[in-house]
PyMOL Python script that loads the backbone (N, CA, C, O; Angstrom):
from pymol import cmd

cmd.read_pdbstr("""\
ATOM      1  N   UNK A   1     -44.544 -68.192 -25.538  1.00  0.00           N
ATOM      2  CA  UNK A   1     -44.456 -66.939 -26.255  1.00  0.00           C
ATOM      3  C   UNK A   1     -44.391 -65.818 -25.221  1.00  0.00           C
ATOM      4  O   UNK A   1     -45.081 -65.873 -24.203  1.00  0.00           O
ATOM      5  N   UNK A   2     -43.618 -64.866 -25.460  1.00  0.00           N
ATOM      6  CA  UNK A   2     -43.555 -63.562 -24.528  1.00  0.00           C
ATOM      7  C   UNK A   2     -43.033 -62.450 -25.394  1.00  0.00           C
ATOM      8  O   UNK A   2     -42.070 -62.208 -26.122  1.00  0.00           O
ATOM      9  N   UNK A   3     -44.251 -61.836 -24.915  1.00  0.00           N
ATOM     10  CA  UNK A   3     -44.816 -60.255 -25.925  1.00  0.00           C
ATOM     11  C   UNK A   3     -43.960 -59.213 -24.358  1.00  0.00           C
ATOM     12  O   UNK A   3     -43.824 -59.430 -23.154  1.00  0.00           O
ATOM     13  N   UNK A   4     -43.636 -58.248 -25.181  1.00  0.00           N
ATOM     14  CA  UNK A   4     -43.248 -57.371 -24.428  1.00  0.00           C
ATOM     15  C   UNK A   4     -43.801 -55.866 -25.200  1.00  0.00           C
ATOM     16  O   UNK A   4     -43.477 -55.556 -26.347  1.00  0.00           O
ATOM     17  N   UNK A   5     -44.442 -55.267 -24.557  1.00  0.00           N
ATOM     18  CA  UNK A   5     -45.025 -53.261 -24.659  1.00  0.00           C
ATOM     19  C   UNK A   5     -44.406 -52.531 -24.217  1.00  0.00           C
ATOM     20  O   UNK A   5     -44.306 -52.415 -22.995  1.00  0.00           O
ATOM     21  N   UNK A   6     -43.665 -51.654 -25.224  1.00  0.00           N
ATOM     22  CA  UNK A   6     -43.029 -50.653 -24.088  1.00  0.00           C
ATOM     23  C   UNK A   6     -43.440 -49.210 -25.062  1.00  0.00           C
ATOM     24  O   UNK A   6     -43.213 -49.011 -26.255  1.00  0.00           O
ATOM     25  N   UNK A   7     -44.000 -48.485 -24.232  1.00  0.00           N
ATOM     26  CA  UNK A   7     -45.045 -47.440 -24.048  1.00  0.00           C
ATOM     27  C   UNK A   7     -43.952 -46.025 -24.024  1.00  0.00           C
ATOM     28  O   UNK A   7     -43.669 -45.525 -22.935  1.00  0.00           O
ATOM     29  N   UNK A   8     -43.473 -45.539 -25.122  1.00  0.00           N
ATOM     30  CA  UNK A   8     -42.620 -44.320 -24.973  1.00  0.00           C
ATOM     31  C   UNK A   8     -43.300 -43.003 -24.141  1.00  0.00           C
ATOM     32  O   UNK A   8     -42.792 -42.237 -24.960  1.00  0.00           O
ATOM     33  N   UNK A   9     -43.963 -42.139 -23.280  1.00  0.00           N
ATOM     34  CA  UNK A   9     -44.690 -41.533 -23.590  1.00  0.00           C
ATOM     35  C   UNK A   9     -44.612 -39.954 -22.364  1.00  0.00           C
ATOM     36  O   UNK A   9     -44.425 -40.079 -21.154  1.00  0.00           O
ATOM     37  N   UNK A  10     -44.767 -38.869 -22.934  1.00  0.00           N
ATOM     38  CA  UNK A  10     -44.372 -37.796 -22.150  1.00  0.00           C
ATOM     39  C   UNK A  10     -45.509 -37.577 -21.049  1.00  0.00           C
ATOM     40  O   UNK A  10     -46.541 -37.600 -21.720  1.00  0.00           O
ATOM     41  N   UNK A  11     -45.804 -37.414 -19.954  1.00  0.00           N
ATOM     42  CA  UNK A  11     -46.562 -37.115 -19.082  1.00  0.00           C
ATOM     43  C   UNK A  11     -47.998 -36.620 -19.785  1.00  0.00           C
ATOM     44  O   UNK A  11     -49.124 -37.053 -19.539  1.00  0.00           O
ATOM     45  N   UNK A  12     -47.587 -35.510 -20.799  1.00  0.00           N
ATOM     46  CA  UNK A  12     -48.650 -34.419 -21.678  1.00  0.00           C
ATOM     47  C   UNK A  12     -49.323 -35.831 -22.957  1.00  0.00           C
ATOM     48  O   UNK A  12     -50.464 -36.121 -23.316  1.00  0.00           O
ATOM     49  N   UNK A  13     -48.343 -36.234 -23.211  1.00  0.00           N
ATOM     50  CA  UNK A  13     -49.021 -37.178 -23.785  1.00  0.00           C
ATOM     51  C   UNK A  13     -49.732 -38.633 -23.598  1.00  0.00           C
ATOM     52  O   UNK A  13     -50.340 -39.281 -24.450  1.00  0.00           O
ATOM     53  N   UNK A  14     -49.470 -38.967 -22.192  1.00  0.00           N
ATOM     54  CA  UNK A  14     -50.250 -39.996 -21.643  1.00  0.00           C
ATOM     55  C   UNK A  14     -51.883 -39.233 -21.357  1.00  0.00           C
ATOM     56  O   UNK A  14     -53.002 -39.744 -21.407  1.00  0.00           O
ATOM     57  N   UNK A  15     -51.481 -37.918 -21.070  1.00  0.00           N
ATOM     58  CA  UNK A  15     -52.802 -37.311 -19.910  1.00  0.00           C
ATOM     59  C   UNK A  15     -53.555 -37.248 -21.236  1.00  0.00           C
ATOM     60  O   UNK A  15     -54.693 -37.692 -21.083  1.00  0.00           O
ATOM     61  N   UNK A  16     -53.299 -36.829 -22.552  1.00  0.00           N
ATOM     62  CA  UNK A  16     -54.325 -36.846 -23.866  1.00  0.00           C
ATOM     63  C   UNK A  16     -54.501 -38.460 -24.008  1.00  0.00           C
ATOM     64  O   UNK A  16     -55.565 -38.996 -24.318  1.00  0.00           O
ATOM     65  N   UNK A  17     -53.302 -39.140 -23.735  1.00  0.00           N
ATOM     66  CA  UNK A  17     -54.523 -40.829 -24.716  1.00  0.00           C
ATOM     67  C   UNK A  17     -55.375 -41.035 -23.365  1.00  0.00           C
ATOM     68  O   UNK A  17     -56.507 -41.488 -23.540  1.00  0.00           O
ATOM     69  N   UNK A  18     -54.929 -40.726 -21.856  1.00  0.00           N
ATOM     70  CA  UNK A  18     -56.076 -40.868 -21.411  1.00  0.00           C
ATOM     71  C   UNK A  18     -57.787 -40.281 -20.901  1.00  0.00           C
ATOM     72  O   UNK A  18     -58.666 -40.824 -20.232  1.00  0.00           O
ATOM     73  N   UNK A  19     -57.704 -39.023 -21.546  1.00  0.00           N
ATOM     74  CA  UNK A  19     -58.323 -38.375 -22.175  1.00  0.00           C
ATOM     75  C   UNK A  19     -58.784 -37.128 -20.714  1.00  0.00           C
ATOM     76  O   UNK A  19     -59.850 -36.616 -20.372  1.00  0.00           O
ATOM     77  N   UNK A  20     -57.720 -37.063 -20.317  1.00  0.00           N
ATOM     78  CA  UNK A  20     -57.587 -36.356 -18.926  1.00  0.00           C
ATOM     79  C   UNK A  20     -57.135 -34.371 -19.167  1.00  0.00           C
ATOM     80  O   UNK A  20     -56.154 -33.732 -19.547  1.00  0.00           O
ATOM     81  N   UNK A  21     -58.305 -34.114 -18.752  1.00  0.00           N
ATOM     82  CA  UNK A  21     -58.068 -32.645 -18.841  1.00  0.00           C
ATOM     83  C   UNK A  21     -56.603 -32.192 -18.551  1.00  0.00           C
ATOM     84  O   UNK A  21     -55.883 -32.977 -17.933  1.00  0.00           O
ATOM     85  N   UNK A  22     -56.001 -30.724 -19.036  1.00  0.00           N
ATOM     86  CA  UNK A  22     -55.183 -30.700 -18.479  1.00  0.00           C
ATOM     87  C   UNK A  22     -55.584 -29.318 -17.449  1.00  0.00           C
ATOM     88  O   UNK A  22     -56.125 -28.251 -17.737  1.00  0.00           O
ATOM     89  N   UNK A  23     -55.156 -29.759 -16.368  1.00  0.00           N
ATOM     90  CA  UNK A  23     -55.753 -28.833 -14.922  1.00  0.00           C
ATOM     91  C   UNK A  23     -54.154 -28.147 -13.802  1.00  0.00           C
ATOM     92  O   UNK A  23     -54.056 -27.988 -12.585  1.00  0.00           O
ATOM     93  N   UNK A  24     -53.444 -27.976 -14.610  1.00  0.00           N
ATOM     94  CA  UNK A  24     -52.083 -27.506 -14.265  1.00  0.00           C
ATOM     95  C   UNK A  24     -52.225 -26.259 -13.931  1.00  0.00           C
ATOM     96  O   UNK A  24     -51.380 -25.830 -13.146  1.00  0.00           O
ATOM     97  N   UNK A  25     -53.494 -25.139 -14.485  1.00  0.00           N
ATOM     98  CA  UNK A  25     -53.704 -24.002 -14.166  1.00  0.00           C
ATOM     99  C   UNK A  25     -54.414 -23.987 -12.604  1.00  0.00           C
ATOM    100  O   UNK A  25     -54.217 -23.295 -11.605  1.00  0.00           O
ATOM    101  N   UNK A  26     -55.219 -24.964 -12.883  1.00  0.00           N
ATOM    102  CA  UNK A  26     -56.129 -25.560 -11.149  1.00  0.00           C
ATOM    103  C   UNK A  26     -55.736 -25.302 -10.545  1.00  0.00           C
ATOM    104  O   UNK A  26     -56.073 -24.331  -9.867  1.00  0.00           O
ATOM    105  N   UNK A  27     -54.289 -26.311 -10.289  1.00  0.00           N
ATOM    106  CA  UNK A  27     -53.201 -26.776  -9.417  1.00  0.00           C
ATOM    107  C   UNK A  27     -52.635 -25.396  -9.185  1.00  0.00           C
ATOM    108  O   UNK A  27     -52.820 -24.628  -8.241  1.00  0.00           O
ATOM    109  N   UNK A  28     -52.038 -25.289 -10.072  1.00  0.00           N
ATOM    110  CA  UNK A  28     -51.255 -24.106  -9.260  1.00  0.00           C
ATOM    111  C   UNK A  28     -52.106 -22.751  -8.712  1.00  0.00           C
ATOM    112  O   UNK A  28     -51.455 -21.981  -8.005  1.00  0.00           O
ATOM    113  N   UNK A  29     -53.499 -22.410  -8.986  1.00  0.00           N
ATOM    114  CA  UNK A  29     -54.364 -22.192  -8.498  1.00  0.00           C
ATOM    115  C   UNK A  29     -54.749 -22.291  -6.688  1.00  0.00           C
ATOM    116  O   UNK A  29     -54.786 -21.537  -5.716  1.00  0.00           O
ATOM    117  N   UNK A  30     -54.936 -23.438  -6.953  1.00  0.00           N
ATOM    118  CA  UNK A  30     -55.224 -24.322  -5.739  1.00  0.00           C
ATOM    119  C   UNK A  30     -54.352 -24.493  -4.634  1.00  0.00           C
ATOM    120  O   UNK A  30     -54.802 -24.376  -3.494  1.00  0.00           O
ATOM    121  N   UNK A  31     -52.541 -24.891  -4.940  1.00  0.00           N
ATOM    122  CA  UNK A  31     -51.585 -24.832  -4.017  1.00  0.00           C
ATOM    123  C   UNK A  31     -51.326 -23.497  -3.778  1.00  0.00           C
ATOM    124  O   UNK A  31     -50.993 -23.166  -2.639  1.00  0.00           O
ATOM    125  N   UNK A  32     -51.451 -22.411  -4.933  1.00  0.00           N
ATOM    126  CA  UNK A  32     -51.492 -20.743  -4.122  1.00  0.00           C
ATOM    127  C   UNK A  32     -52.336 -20.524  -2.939  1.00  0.00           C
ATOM    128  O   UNK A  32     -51.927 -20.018  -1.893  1.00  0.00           O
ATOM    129  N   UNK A  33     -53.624 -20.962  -3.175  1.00  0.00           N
ATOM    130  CA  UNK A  33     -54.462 -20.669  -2.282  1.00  0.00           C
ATOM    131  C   UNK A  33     -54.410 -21.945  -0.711  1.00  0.00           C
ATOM    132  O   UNK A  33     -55.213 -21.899   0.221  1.00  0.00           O
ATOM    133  N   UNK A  34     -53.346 -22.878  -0.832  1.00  0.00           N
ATOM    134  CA  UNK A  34     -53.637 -23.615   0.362  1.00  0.00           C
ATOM    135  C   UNK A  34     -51.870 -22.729   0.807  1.00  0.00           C
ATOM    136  O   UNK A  34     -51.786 -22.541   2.021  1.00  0.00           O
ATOM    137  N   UNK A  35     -51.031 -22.400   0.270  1.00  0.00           N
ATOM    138  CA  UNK A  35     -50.183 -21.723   1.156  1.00  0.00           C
ATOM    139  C   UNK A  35     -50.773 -20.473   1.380  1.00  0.00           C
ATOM    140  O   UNK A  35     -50.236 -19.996   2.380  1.00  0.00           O
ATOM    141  N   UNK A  36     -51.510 -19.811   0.986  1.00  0.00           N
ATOM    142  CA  UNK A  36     -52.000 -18.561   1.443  1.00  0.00           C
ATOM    143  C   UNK A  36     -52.386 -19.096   2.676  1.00  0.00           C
ATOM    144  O   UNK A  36     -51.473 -18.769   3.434  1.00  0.00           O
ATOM    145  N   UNK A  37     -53.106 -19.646   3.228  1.00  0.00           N
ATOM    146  CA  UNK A  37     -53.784 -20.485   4.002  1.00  0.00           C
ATOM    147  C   UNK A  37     -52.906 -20.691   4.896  1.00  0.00           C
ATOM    148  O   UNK A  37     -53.054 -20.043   5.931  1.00  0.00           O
ATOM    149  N   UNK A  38     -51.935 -21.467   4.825  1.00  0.00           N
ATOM    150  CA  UNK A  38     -50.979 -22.530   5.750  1.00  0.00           C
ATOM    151  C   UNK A  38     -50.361 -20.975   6.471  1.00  0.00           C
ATOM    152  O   UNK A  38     -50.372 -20.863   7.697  1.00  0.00           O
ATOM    153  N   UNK A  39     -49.914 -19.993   5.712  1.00  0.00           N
ATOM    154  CA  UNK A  39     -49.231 -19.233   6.106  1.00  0.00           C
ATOM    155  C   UNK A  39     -49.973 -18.106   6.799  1.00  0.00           C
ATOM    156  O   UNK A  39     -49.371 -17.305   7.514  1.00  0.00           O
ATOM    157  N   UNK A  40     -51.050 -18.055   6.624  1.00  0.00           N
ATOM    158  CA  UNK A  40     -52.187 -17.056   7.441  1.00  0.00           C
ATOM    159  C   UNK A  40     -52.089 -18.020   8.698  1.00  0.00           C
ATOM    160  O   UNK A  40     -52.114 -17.387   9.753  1.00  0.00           O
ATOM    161  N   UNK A  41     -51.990 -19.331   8.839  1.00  0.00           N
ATOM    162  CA  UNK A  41     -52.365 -20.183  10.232  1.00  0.00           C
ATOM    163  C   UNK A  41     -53.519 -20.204  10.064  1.00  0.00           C
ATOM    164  O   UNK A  41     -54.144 -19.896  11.079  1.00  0.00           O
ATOM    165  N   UNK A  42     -54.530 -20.601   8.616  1.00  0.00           N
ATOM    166  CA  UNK A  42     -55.542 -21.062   9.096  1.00  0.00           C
ATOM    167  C   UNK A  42     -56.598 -22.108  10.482  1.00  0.00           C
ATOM    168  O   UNK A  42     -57.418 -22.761   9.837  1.00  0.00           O
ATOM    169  N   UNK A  43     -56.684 -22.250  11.227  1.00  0.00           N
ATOM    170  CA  UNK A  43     -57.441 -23.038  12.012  1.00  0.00           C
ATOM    171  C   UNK A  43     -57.934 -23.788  11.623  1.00  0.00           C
ATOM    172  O   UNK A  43     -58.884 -23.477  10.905  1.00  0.00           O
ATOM    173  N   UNK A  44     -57.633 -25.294  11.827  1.00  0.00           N
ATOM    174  CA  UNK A  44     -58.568 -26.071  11.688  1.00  0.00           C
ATOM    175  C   UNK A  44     -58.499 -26.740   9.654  1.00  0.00           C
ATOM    176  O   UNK A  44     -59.358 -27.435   9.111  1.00  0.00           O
ATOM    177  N   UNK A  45     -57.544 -26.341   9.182  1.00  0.00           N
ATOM    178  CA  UNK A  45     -57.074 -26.427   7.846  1.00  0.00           C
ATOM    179  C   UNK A  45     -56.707 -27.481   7.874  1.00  0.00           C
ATOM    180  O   UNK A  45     -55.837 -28.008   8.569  1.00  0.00           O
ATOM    181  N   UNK A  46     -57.614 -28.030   6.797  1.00  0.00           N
ATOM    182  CA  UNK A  46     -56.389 -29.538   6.092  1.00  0.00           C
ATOM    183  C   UNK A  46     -56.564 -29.837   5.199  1.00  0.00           C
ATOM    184  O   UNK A  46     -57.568 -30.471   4.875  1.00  0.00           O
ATOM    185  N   UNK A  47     -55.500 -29.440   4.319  1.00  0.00           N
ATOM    186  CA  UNK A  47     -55.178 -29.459   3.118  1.00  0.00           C
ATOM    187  C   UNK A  47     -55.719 -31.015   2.108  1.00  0.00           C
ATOM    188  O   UNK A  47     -56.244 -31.215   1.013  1.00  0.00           O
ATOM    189  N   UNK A  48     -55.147 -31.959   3.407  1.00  0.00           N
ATOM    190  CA  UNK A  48     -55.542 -33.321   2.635  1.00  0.00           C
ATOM    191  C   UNK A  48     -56.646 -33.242   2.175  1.00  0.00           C
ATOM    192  O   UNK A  48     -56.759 -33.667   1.026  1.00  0.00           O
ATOM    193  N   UNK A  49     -58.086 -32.594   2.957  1.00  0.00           N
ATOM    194  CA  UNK A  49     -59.133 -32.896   2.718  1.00  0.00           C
ATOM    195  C   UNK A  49     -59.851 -32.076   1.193  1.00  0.00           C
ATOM    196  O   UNK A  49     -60.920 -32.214   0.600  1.00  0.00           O
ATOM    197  N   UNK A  50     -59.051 -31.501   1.054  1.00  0.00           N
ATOM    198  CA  UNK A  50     -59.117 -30.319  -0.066  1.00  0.00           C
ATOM    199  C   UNK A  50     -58.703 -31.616  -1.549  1.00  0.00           C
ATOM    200  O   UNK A  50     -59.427 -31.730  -2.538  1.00  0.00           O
ATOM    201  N   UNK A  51     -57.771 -32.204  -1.381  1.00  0.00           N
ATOM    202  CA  UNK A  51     -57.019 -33.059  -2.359  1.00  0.00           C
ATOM    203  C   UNK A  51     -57.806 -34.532  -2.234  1.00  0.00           C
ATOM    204  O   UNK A  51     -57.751 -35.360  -3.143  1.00  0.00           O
ATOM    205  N   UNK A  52     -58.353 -34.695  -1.312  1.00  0.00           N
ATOM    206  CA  UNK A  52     -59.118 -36.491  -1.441  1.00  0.00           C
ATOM    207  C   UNK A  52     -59.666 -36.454  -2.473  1.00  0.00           C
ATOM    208  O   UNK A  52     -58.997 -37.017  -3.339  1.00  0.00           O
ATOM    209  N   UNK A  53     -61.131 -35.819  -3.033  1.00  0.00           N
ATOM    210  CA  UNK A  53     -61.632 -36.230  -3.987  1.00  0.00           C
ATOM    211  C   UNK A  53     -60.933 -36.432  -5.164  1.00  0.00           C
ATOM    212  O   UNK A  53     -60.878 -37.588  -5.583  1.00  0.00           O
ATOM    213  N   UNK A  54     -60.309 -35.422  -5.873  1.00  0.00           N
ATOM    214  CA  UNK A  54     -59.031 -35.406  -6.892  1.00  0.00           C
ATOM    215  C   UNK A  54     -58.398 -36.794  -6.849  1.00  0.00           C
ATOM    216  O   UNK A  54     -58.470 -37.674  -7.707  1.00  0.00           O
ATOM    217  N   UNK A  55     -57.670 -36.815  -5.508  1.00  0.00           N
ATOM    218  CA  UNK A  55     -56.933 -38.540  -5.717  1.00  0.00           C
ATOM    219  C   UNK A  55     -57.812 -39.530  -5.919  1.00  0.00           C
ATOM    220  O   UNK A  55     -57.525 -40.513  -6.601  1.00  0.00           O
ATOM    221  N   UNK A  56     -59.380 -39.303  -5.137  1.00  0.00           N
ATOM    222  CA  UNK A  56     -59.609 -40.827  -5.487  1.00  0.00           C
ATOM    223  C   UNK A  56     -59.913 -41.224  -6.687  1.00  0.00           C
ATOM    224  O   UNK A  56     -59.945 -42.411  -7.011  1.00  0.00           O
ATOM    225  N   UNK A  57     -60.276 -39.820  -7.802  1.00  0.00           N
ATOM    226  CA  UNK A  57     -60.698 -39.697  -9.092  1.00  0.00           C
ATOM    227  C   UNK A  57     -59.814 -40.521 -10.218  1.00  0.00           C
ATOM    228  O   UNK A  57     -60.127 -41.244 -11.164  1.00  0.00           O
ATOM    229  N   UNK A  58     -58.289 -39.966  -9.546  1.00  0.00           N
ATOM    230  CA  UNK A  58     -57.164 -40.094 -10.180  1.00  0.00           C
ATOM    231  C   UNK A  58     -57.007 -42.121  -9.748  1.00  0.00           C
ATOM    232  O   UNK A  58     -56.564 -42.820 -10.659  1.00  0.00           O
ATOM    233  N   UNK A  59     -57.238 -42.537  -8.944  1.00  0.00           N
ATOM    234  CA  UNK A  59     -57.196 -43.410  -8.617  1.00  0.00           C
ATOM    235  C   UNK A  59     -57.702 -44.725  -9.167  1.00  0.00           C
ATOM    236  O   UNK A  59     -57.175 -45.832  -9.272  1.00  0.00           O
ATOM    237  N   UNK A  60     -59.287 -44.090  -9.590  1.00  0.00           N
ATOM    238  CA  UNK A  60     -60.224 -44.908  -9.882  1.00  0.00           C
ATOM    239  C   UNK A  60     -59.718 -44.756 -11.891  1.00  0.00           C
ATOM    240  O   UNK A  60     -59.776 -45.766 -12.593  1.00  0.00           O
ATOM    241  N   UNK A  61     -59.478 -44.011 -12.214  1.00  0.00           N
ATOM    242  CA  UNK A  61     -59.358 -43.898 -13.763  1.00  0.00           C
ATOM    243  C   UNK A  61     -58.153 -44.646 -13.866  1.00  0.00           C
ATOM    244  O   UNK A  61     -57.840 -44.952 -15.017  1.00  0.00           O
ATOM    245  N   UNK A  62     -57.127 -45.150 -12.622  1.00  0.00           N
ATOM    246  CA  UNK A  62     -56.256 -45.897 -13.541  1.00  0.00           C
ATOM    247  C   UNK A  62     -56.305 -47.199 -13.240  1.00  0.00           C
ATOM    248  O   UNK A  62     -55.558 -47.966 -13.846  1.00  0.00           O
ATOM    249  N   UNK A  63     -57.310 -47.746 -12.121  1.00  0.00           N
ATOM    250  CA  UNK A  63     -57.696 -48.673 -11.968  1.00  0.00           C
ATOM    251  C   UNK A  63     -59.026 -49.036 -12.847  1.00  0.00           C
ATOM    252  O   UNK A  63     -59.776 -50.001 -12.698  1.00  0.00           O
ATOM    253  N   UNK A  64     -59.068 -48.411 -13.416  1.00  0.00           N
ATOM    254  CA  UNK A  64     -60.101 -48.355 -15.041  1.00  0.00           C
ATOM    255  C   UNK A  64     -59.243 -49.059 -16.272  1.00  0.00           C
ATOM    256  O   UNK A  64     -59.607 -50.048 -16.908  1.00  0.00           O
ATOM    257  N   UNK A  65     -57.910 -48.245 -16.470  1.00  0.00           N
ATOM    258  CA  UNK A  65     -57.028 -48.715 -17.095  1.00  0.00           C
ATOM    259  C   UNK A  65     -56.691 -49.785 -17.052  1.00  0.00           C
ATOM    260  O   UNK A  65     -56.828 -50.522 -18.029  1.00  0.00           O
ATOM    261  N   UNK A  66     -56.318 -50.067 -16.265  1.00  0.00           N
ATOM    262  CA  UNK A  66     -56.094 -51.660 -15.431  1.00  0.00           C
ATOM    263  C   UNK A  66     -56.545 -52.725 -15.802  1.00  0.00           C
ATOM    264  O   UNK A  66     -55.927 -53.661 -16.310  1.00  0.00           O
ATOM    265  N   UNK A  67     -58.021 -52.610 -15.489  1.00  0.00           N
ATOM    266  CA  UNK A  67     -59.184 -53.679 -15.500  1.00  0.00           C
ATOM    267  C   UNK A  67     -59.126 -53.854 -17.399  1.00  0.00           C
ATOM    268  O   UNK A  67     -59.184 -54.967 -17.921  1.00  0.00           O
ATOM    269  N   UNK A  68     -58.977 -52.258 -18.408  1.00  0.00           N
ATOM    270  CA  UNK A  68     -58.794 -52.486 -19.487  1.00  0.00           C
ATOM    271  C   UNK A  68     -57.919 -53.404 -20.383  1.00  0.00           C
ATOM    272  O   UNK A  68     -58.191 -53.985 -21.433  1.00  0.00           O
ATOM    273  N   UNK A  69     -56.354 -53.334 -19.363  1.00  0.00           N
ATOM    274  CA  UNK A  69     -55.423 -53.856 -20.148  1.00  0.00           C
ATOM    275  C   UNK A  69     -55.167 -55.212 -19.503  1.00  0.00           C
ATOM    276  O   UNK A  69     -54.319 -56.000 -19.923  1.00  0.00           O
ATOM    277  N   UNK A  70     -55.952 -55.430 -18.463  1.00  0.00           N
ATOM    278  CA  UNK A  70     -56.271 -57.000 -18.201  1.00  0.00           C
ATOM    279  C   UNK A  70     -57.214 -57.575 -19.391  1.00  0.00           C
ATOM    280  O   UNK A  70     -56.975 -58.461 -20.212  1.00  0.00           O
ATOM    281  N   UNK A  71     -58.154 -56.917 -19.238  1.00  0.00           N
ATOM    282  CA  UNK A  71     -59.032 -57.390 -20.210  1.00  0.00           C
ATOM    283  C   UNK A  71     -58.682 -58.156 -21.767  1.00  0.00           C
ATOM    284  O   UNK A  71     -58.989 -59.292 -22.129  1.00  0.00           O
ATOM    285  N   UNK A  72     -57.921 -57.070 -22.525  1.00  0.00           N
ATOM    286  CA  UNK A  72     -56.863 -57.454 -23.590  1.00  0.00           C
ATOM    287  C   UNK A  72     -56.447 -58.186 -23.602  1.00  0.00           C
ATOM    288  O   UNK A  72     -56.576 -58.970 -24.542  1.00  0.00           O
ATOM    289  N   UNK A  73     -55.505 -58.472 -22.353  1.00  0.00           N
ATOM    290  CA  UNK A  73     -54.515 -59.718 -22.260  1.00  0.00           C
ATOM    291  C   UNK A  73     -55.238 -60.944 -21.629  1.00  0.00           C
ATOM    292  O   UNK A  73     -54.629 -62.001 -21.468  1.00  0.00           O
ATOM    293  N   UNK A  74     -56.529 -60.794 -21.278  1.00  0.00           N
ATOM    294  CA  UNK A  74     -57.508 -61.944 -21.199  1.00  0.00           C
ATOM    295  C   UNK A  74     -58.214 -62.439 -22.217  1.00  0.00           C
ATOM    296  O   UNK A  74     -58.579 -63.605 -22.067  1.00  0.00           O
ATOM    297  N   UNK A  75     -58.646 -61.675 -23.633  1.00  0.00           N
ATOM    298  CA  UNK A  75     -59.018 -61.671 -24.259  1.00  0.00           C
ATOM    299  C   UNK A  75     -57.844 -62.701 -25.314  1.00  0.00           C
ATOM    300  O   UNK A  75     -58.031 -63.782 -25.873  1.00  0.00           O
ATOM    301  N   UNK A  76     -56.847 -61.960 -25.269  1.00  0.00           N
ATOM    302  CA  UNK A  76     -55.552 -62.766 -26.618  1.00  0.00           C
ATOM    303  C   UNK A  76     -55.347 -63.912 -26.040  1.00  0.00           C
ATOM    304  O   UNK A  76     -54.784 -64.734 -26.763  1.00  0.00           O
ATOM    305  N   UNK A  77     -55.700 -64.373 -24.616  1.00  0.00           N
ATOM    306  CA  UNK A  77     -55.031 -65.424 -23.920  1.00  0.00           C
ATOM    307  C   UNK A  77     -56.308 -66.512 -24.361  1.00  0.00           C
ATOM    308  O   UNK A  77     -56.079 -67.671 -24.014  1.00  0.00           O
ATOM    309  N   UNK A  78     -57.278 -66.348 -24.894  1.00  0.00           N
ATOM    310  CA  UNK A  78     -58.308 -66.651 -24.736  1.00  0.00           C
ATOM    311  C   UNK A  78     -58.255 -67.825 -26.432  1.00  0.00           C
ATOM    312  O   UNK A  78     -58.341 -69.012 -26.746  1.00  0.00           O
ATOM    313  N   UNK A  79     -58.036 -66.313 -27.131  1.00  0.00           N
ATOM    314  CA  UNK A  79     -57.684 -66.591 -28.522  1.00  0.00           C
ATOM    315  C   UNK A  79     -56.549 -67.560 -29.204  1.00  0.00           C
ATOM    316  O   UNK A  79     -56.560 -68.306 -30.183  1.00  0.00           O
ATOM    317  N   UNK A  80     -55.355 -67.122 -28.020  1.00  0.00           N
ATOM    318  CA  UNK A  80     -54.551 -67.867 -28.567  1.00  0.00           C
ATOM    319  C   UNK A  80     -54.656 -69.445 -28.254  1.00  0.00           C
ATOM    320  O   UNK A  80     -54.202 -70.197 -29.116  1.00  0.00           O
ATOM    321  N   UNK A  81     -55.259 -70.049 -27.002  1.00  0.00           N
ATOM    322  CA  UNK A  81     -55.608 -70.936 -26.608  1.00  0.00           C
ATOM    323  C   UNK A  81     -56.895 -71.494 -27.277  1.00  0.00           C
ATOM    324  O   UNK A  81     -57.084 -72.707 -27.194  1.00  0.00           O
ATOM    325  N   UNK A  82     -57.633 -70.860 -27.813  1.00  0.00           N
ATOM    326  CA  UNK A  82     -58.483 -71.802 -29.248  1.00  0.00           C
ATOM    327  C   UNK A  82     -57.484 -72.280 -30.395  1.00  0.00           C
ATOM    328  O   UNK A  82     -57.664 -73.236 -31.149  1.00  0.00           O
ATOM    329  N   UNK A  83     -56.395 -71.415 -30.368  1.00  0.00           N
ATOM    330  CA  UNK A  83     -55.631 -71.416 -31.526  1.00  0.00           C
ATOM    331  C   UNK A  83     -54.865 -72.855 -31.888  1.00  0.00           C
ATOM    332  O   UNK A  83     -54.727 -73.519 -32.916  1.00  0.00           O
ATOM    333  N   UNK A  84     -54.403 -72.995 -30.369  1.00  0.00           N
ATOM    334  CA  UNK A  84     -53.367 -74.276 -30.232  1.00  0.00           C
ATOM    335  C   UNK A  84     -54.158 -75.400 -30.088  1.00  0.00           C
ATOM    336  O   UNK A  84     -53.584 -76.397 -30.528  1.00  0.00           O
ATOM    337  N   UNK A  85     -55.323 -75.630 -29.613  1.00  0.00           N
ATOM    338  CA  UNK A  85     -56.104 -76.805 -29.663  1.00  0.00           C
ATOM    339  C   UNK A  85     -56.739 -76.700 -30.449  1.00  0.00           C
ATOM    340  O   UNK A  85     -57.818 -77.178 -30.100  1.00  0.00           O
ATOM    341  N   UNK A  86     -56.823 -76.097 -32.069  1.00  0.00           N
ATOM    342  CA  UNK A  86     -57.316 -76.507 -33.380  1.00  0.00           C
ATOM    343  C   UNK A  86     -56.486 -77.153 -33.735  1.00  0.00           C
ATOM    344  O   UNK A  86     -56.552 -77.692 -34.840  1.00  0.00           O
TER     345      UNK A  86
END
""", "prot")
cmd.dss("prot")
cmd.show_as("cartoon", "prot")
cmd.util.cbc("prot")
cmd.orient("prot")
């Protein structure tokens, strides 16, 4: 048997089912204030370090996802295999 999901879904509407603020005001917030920065020649500036926590956040919530939609498909695999040896 082979199931196939296919997930229509707009950026705005993934970030609501995954229940992810929307922080677009942040951002552009945030990249104003690191070119203000870049372009003053801050010293000693790095931007990356400004953005780590954010990514690893972003990182860990979809490796959340992940572990979820393994789970599912561990779960039906589970089910369907009681199914066939009744």
């Amino acid at each position: 048997m082979k199931i196939n999901v296919d997930i229509d879904l707009t950026p705005e509407e993934f970030r609501k089912l995954m229940g992810w603020p929307d922080v677009e005001s942040f951002q552009n917030k945030l990249l104003d204030q690191i070119s203000e920065q870049m372009d003053a020649g801050a010293e000693g500036y790095d931007p990356l370090s400004l953005l780590k926590p954010f990514m690893a956040q972003s990182v860990g919530t979809m490796d959340m996802f992940q572990r979820f939609m393994a789970g599912i498909m561990t779960q039906y695999g589970k089910s369907n295999d009681s199914e066939k040896s009744s």
